[in-house]
Biopython code that builds the backbone (N, CA, C, O; Angstrom):
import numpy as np
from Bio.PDB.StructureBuilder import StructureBuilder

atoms = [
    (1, "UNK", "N", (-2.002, 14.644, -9.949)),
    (1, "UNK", "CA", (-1.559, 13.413, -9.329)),
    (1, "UNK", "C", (-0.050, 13.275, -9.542)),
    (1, "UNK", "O", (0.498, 13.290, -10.644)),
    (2, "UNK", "N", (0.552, 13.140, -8.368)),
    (2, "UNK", "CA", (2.218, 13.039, -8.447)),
    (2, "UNK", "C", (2.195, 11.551, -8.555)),
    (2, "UNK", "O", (1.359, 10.771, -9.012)),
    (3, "UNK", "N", (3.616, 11.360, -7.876)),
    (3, "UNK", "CA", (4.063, 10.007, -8.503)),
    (3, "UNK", "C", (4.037, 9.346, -7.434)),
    (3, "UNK", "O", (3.853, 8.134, -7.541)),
    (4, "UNK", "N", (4.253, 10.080, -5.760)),
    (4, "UNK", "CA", (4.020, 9.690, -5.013)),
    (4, "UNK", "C", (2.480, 9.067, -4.212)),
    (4, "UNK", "O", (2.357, 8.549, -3.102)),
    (5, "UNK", "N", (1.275, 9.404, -5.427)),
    (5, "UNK", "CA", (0.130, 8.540, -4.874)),
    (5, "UNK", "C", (0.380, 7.304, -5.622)),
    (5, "UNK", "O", (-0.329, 6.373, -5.241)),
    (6, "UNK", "N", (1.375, 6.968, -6.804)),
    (6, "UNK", "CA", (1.701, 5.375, -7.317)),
    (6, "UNK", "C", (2.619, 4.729, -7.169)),
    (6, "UNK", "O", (2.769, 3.719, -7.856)),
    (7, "UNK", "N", (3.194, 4.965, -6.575)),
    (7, "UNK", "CA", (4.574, 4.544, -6.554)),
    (7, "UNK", "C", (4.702, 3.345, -5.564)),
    (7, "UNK", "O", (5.641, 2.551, -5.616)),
    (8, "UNK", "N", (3.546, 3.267, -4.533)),
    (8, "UNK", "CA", (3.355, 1.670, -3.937)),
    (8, "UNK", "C", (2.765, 0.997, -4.981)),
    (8, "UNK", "O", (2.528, -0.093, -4.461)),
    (9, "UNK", "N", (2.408, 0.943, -6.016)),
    (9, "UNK", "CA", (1.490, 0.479, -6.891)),
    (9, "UNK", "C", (2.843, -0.130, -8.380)),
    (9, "UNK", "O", (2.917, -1.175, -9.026)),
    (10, "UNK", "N", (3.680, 1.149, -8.378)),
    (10, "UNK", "CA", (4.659, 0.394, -9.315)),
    (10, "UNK", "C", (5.409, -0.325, -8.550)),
    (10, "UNK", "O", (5.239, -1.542, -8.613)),
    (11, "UNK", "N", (6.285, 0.130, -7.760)),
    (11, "UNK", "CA", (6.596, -1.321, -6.771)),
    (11, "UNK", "C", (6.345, -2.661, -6.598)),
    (11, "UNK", "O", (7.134, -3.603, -6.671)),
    (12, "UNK", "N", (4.554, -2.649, -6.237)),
    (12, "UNK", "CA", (4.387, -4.147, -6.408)),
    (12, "UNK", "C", (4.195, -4.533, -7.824)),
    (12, "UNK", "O", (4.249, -5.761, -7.900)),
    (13, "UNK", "N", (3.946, -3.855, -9.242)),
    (13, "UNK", "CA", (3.619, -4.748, -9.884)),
    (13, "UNK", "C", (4.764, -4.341, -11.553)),
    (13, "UNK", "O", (4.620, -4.520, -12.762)),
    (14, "UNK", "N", (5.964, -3.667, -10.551)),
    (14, "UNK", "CA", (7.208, -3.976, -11.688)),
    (14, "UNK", "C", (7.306, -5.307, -11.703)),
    (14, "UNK", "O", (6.914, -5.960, -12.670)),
    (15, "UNK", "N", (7.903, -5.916, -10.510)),
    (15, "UNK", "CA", (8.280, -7.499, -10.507)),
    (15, "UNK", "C", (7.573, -8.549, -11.109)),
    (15, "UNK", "O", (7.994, -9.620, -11.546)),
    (16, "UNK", "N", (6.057, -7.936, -11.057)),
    (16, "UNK", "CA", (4.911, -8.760, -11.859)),
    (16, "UNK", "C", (5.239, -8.902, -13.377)),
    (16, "UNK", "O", (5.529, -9.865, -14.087)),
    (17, "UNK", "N", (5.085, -7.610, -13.588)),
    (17, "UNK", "CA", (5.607, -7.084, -15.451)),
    (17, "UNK", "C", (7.022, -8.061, -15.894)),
    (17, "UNK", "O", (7.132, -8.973, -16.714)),
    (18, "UNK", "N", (7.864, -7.521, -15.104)),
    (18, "UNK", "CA", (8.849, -8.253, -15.451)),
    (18, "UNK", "C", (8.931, -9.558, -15.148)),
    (18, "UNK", "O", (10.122, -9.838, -15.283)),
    (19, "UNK", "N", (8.365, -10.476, -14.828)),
    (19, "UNK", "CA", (8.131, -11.422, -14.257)),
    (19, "UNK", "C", (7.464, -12.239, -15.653)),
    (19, "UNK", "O", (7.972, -13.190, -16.248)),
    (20, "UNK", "N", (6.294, -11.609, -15.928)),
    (20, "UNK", "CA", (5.503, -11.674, -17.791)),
    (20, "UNK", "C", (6.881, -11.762, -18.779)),
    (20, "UNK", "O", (7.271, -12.666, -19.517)),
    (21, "UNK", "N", (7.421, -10.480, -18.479)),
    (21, "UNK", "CA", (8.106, -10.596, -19.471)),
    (21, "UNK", "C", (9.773, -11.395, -19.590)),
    (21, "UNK", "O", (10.520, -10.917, -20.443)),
    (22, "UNK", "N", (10.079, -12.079, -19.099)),
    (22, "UNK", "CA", (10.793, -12.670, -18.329)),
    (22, "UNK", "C", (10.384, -14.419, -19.545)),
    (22, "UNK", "O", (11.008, -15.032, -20.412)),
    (23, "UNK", "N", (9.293, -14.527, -19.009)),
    (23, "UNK", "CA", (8.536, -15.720, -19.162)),
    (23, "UNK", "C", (8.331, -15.500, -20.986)),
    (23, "UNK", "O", (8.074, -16.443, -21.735)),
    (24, "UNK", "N", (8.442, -14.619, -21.269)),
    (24, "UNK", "CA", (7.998, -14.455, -23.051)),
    (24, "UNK", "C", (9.726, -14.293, -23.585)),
    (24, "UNK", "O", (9.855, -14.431, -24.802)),
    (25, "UNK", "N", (10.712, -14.086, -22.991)),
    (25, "UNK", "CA", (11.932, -14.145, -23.508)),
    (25, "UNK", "C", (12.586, -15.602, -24.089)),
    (25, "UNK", "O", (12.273, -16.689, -23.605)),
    (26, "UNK", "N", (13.253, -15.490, -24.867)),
    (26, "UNK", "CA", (14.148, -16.698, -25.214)),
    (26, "UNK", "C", (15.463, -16.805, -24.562)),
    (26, "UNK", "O", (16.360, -15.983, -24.372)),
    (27, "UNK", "N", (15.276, -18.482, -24.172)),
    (27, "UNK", "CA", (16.702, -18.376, -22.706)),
    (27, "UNK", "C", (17.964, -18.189, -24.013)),
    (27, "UNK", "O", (18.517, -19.146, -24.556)),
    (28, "UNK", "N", (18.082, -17.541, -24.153)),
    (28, "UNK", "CA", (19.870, -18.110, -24.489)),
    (28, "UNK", "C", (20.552, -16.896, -24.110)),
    (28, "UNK", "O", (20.298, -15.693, -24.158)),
    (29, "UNK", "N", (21.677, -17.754, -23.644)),
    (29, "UNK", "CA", (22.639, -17.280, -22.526)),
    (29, "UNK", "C", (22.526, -16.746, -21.441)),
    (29, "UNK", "O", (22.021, -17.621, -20.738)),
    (30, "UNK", "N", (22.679, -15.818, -20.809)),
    (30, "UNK", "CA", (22.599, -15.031, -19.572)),
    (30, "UNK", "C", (21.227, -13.921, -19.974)),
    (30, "UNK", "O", (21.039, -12.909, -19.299)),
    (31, "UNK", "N", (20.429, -14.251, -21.034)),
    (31, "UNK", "CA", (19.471, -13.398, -20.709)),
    (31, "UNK", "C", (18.047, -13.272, -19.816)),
    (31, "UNK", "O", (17.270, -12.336, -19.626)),
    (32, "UNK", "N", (18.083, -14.521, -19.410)),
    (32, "UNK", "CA", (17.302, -14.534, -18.331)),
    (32, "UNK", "C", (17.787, -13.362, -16.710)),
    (32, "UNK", "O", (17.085, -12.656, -15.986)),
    (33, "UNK", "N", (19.318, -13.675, -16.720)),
    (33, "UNK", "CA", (19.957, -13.399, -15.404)),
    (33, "UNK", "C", (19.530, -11.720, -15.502)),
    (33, "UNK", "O", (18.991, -10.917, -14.740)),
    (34, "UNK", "N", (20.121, -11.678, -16.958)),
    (34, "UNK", "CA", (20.566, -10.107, -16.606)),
    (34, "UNK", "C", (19.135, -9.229, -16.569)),
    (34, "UNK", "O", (18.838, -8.225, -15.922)),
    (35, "UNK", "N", (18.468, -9.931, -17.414)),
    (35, "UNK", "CA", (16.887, -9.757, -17.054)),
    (35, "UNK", "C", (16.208, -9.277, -16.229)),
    (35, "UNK", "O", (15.764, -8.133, -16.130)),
    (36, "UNK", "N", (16.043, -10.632, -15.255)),
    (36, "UNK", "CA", (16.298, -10.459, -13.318)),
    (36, "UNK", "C", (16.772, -9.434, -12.698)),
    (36, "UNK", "O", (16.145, -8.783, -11.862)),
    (37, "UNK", "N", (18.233, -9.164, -13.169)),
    (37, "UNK", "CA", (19.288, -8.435, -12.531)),
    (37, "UNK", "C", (18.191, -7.219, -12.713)),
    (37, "UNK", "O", (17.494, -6.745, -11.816)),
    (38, "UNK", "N", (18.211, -6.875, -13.954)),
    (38, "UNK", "CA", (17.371, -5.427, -14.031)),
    (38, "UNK", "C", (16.076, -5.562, -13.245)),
    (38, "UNK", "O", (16.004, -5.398, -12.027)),
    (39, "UNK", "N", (15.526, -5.731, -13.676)),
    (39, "UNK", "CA", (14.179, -5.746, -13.361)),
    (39, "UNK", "C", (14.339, -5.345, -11.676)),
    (39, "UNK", "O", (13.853, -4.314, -11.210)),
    (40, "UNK", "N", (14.950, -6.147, -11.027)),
    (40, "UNK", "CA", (15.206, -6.383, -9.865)),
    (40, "UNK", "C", (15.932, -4.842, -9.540)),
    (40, "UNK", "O", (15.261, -3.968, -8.991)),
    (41, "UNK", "N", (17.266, -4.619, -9.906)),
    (41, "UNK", "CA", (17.654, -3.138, -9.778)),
    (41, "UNK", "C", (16.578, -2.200, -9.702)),
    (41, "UNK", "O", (16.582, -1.499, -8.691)),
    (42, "UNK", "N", (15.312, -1.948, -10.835)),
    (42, "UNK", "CA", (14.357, -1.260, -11.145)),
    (42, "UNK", "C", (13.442, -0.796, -10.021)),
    (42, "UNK", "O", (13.033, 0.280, -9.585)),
    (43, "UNK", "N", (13.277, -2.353, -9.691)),
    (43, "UNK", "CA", (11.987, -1.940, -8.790)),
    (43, "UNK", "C", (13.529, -1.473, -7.571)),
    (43, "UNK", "O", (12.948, -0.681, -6.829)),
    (44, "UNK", "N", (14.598, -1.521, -7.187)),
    (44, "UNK", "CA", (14.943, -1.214, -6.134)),
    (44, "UNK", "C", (14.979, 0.508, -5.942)),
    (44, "UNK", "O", (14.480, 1.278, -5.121)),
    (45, "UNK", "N", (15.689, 0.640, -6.935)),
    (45, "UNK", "CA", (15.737, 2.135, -7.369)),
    (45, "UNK", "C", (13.823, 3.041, -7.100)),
    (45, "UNK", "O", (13.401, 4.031, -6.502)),
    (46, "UNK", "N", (13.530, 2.492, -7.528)),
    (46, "UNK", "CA", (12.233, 2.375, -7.491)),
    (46, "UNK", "C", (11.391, 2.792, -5.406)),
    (46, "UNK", "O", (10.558, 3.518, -4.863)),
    (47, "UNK", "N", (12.425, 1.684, -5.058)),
    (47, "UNK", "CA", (11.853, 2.029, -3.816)),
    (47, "UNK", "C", (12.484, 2.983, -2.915)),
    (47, "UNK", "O", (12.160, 3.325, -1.777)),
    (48, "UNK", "N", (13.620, 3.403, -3.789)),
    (48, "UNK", "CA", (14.677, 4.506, -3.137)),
    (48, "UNK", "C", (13.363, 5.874, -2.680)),
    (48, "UNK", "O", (13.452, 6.674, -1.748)),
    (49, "UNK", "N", (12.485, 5.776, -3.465)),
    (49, "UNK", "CA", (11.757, 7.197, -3.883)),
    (49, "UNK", "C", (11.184, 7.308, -2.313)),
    (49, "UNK", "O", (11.416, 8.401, -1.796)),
    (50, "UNK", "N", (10.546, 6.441, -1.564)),
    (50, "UNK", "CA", (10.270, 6.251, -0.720)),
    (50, "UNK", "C", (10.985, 6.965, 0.505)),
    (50, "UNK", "O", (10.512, 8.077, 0.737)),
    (51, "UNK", "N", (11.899, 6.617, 1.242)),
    (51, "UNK", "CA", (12.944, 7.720, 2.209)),
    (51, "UNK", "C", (13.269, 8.646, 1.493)),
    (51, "UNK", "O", (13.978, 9.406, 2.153)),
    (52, "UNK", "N", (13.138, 8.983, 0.527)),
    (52, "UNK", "CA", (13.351, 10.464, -0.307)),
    (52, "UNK", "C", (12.647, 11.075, -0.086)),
    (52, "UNK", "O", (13.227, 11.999, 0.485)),
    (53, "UNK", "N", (11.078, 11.402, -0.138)),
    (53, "UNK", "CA", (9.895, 11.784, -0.088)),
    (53, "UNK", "C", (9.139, 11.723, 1.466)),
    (53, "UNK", "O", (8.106, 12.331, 1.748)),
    (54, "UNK", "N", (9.736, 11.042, 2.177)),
    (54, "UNK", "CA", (8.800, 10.644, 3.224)),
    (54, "UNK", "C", (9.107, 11.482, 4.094)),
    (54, "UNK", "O", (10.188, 11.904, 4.504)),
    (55, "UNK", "N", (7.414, 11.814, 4.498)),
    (55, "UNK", "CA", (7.444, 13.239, 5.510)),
    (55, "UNK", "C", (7.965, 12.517, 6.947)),
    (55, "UNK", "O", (7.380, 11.529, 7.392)),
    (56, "UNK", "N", (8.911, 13.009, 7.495)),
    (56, "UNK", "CA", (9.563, 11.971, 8.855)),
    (56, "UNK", "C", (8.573, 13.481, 9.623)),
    (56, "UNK", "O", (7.862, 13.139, 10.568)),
    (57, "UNK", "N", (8.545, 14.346, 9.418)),
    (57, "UNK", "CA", (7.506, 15.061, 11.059)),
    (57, "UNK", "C", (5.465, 14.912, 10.885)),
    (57, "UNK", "O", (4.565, 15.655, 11.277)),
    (58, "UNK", "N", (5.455, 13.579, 10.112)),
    (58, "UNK", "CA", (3.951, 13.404, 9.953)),
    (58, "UNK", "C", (3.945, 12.934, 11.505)),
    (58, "UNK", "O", (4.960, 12.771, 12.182)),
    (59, "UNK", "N", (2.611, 12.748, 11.940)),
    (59, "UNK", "CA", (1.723, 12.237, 12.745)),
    (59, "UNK", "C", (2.420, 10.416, 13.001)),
    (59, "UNK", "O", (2.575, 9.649, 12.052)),
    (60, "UNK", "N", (2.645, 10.160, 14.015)),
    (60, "UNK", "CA", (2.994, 8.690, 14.061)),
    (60, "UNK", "C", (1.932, 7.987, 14.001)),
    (60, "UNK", "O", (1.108, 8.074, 14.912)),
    (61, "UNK", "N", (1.735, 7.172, 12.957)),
    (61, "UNK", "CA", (0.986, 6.193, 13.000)),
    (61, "UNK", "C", (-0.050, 6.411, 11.596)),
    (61, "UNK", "O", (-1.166, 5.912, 11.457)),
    (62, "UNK", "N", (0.481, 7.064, 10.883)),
    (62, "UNK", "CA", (-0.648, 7.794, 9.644)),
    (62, "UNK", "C", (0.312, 7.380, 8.339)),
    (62, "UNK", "O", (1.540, 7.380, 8.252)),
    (63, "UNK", "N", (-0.554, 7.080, 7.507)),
    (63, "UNK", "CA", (-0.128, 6.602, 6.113)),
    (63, "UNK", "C", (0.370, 7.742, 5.296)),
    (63, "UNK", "O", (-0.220, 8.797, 5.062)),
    (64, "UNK", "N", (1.660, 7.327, 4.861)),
    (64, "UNK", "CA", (1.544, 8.105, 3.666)),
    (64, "UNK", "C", (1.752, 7.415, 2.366)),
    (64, "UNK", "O", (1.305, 6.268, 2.357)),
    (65, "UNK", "N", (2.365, 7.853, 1.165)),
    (65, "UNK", "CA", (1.699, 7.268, 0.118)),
    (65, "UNK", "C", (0.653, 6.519, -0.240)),
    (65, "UNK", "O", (0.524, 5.404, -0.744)),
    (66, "UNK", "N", (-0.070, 7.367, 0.125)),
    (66, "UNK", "CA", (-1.859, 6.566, 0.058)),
    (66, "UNK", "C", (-2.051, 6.171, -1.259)),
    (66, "UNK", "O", (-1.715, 6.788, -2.270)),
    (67, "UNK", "N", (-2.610, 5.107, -1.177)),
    (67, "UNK", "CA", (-3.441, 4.781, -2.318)),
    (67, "UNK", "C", (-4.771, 3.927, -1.857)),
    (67, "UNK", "O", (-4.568, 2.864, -1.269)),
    (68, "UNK", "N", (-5.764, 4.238, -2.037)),
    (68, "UNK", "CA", (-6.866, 3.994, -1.859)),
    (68, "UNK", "C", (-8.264, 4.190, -3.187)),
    (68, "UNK", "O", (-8.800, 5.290, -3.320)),
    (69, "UNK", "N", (-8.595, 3.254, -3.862)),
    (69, "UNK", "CA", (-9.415, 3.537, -4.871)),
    (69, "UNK", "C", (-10.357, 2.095, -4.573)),
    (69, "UNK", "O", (-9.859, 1.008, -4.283)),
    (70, "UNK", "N", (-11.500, 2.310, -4.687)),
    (70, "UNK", "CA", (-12.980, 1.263, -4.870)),
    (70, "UNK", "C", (-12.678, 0.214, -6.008)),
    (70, "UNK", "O", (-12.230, 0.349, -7.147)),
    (71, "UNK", "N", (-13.106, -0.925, -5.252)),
    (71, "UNK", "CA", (-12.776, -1.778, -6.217)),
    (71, "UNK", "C", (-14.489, -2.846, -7.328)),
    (71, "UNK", "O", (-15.012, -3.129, -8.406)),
    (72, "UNK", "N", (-14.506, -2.937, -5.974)),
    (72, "UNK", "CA", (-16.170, -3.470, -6.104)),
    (72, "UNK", "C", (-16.777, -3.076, -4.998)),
    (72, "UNK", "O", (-16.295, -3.314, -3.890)),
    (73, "UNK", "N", (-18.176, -2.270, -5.211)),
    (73, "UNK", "CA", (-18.959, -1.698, -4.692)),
    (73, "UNK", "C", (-19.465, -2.539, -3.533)),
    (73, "UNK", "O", (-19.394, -2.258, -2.336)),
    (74, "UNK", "N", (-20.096, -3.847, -4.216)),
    (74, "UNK", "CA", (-20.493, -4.466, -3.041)),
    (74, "UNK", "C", (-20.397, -5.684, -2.810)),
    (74, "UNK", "O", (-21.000, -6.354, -3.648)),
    (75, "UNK", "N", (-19.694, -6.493, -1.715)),
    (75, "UNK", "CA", (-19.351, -5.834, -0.208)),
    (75, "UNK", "C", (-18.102, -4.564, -0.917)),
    (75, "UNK", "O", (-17.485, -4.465, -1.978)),
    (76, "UNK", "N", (-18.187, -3.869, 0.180)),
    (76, "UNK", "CA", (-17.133, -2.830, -0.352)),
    (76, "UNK", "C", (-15.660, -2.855, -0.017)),
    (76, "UNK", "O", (-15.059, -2.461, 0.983)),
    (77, "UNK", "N", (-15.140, -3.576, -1.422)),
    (77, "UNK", "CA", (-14.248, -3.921, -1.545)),
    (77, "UNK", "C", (-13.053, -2.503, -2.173)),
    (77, "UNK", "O", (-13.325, -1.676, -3.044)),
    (78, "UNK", "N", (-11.553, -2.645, -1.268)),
    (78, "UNK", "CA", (-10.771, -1.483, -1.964)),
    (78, "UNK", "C", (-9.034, -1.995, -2.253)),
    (78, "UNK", "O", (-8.476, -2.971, -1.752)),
    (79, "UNK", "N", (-8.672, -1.370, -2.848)),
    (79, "UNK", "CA", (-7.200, -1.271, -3.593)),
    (79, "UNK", "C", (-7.082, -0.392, -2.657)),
    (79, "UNK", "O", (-7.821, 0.591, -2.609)),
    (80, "UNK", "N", (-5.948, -0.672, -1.609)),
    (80, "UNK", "CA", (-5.631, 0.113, -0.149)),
    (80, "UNK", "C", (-3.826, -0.015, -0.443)),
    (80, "UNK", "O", (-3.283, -1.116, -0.540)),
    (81, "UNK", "N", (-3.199, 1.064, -0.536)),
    (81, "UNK", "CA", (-1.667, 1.317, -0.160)),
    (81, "UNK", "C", (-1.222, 2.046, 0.464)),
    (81, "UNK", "O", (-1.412, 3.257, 0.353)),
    (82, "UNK", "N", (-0.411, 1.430, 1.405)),
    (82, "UNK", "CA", (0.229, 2.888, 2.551)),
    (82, "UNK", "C", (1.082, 2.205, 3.223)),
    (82, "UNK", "O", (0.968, 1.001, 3.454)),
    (83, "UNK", "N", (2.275, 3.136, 3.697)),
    (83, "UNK", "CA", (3.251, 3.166, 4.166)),
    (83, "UNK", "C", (3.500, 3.914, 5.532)),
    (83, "UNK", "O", (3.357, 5.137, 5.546)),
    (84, "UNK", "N", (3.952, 3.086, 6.953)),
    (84, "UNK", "CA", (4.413, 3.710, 7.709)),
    (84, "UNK", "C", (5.868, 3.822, 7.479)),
    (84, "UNK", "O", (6.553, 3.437, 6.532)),
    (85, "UNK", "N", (6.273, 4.634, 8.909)),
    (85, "UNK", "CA", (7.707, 5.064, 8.976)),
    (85, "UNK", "C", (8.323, 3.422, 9.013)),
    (85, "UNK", "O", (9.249, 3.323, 8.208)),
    (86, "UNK", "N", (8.089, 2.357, 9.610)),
    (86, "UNK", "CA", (8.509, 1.271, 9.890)),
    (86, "UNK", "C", (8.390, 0.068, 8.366)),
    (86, "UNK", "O", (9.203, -0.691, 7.839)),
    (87, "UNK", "N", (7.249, 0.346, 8.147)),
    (87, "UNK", "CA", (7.293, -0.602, 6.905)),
    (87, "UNK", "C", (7.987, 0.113, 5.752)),
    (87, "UNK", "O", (8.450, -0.599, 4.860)),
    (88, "UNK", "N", (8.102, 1.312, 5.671)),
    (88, "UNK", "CA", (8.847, 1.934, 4.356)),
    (88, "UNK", "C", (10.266, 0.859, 4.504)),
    (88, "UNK", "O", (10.583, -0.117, 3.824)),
    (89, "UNK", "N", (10.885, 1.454, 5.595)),
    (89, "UNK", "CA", (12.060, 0.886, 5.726)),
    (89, "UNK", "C", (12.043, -1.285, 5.462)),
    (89, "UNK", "O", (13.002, -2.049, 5.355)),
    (90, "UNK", "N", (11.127, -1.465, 5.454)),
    (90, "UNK", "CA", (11.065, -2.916, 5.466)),
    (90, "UNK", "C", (10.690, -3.583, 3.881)),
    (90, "UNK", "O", (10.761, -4.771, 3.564)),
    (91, "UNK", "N", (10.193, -2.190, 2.843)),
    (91, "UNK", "CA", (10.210, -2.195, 1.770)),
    (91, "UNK", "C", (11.644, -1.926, 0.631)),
    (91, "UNK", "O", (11.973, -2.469, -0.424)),
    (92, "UNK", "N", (12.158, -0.977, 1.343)),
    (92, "UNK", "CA", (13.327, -0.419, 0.881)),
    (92, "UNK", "C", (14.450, -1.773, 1.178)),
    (92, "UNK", "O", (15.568, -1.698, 0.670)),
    (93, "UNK", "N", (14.121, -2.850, 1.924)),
    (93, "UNK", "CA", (15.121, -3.518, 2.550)),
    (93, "UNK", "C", (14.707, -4.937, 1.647)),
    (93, "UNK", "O", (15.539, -5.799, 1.363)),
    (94, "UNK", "N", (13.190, -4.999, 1.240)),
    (94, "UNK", "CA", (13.212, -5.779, 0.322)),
    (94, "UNK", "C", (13.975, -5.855, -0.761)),
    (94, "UNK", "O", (14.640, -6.755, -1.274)),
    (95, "UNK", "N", (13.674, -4.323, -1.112)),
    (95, "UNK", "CA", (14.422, -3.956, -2.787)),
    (95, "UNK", "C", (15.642, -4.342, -2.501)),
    (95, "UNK", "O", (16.184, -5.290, -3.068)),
    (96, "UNK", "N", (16.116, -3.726, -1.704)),
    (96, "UNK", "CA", (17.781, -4.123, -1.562)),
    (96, "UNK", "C", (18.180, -5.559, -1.352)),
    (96, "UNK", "O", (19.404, -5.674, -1.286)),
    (97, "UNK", "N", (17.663, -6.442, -1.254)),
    (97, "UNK", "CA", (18.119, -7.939, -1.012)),
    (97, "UNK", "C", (17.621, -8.666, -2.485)),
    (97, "UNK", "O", (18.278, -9.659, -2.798)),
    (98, "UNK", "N", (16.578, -8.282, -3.367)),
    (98, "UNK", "CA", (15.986, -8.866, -4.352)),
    (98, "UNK", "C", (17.433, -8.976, -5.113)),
    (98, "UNK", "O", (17.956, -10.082, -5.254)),
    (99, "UNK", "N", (18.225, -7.461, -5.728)),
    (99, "UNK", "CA", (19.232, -7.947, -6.648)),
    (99, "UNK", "C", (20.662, -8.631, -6.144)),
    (99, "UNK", "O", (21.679, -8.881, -6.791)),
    (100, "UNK", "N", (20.246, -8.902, -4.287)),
    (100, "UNK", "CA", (21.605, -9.456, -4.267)),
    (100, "UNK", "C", (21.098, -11.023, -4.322)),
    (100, "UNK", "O", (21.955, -11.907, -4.310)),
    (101, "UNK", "N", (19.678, -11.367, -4.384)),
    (101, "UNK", "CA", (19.719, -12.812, -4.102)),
    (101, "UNK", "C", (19.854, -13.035, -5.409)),
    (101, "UNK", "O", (20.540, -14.022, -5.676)),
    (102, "UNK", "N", (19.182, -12.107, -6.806)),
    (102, "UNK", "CA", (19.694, -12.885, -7.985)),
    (102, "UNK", "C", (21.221, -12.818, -8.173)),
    (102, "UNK", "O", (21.782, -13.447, -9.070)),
    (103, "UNK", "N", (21.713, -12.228, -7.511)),
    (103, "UNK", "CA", (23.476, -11.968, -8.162)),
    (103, "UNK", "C", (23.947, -13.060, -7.124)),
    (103, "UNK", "O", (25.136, -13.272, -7.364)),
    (104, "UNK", "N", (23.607, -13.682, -6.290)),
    (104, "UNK", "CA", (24.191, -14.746, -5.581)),
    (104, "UNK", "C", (23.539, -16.487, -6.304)),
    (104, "UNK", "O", (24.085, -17.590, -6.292)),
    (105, "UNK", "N", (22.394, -16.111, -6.778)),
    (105, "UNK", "CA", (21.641, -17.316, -7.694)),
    (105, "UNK", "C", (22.588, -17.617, -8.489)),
    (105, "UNK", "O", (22.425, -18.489, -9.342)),
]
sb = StructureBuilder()
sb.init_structure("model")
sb.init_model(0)
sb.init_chain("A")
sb.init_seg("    ")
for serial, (resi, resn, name, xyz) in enumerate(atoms, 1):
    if name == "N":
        sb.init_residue(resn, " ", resi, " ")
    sb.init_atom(name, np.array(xyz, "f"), 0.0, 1.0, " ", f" {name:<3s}", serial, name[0])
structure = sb.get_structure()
């Protein structure tokens, strides 16, 4: 298992983590910001991996970075991740605006 079947999976739930841990820190001074700041950098960097990796001569319209695992059997419920050519780019564009809205906060 590479990194590319998790890597939609750390994505969504760096911001979570850090988000926990964020909330268990003691405010004094700018350590909340710079906190943010990272965390936020992290997951961006994070989504760089994405146009790095991504097969551009796949099949239009087919997932890649799959993630797909059973969650509860029944009704049959699943943990589903995937990326087209269009939403990668709409992920990557998240990351990139997250550390400018905290550096403008």
């Amino acid at each position: 298992m590479t990194i590319d079947h998790s890597i939609l999976t750390i994505i969504t739930f760096v911001p979570l983590a850090g988000a926990l841990l964020l909330a268990i820190l003691p405010d004094k001074g700018k350590t909340m910001q710079w906190g943010a700041l990272g965390i936020t950098l992290l997951t961006f960097v994070c989504t760089l991996h994405l146009p790095a990796h991504y097969d551009y001569s796949a099949a239009a319209g087919s997932y890649q970075f799959d993630t797909d695992h059973s969650w509860i059997s029944s009704p049959a419920i699943h943990y589903h991740l995937g990326v087209d050519g269009l939403s990668m780019w709409l992920i990557v564009l998240t990351g990139f605006l997250a550390p400018l809205g905290v550096l403008i906060s």
